[in-house]
C-alpha positions as a printed NumPy array, in Angstrom:
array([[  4.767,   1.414,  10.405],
       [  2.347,   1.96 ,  13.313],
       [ -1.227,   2.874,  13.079],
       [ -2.535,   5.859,  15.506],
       [ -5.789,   5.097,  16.372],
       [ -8.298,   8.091,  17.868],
       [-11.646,   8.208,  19.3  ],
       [-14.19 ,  10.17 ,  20.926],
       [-17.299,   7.621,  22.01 ],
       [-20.344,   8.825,  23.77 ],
       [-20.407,   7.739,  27.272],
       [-23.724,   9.155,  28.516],
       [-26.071,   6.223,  28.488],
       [-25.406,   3.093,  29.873],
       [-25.414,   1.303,  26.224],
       [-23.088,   3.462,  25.449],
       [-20.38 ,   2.472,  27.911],
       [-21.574,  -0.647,  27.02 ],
       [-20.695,   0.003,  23.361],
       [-17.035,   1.938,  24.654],
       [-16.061,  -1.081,  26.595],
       [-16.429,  -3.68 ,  24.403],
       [-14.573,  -1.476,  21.831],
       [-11.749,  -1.212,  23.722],
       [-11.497,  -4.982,  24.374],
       [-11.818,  -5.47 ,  20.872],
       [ -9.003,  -3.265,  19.525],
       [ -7.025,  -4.592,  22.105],
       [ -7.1  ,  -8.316,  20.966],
       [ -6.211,  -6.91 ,  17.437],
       [ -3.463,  -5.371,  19.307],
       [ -3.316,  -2.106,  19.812],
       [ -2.012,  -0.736,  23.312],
       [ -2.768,   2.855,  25.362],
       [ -0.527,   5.485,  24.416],
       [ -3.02 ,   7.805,  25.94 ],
       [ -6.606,   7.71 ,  26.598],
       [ -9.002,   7.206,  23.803],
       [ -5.633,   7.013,  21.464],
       [ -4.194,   3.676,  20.71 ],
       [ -1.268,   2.198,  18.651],
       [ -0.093,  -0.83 ,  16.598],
       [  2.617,  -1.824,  15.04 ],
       [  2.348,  -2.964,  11.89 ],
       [  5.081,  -5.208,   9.307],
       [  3.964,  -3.553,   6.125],
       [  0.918,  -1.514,   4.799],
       [ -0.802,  -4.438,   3.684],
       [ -1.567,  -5.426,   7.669],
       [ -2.537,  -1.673,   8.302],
       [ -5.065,  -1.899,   5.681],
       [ -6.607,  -5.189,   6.983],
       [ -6.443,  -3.938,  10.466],
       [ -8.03 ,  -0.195,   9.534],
       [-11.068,  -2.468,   7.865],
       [-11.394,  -4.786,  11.047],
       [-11.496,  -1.807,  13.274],
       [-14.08 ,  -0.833,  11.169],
       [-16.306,  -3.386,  11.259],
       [-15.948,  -3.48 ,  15.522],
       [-16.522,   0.343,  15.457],
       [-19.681,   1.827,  17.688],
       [-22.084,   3.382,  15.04 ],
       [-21.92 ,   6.687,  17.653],
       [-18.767,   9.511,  18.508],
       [-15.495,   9.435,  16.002],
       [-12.827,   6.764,  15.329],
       [ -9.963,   8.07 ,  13.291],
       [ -6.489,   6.176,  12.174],
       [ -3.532,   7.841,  11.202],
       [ -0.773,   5.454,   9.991],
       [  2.963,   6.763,   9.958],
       [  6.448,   5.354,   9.229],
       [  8.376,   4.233,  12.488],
       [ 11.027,   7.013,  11.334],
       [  7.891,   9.631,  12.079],
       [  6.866,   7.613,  15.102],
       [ 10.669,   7.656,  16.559],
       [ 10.41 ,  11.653,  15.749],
       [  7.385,  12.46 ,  17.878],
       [  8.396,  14.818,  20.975],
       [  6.651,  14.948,  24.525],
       [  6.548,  18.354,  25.595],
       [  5.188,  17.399,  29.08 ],
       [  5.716,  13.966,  30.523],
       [  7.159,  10.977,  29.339],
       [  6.567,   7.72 ,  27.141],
       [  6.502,   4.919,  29.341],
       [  5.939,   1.763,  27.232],
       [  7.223,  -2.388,  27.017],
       [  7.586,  -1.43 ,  23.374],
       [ 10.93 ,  -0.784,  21.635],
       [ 10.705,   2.225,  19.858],
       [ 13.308,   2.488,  16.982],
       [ 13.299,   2.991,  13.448],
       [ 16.587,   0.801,  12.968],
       [ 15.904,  -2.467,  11.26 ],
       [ 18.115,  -4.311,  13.273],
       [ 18.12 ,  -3.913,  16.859],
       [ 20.886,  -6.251,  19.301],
       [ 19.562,  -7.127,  22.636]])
């Protein structure tokens, strides 16, 4: 499964960049890479590691803007279509179990 995680974070003040930047480097050491900006994924083994990584992004979230995760399956992940552009990404994206190199 893969968590989709969104935010909005003031940037007006210079605490506030502050507060953006070190968010960023934090959900990046629990993983999570740029699909786009301000929206960030993660794969995840099971639900049981989404739910312990939705509660320690919650405890580095800013206490200003809007962080949202969605979490779906890797067969609705594999699904999603880019109407302009493409995915670029080191990440294999399938939702076969076994993949052959």
């Amino acid at each position: 499964m893969r968590l989709i995680l969104f935010f909005d974070l003031p940037v007006e003040k210079v605490s506030q960049r502050k507060s953006y930047a070190k968010f960023v480097k934090d959900i990046k050491k629990l993983g999570f890479y740029m699909l786009q900006e301000s929206v960030y994924l993660k794969l995840c083994s099971d639900s049981r590691m989404a739910s312990s990584i939705e509660t320690s992004v919650e405890k580095i979230a800013p206490s200003e803007g809007s962080v949202a995760i969605l979490t779906v399956t890797e067969k609705q992940f594999s699904e999603m279509n880019f109407v302009v552009g493409e995915h670029y990404t080191d990440v294999l994206n399938t939702d076969e179990r076994i993949t052959e190199l």
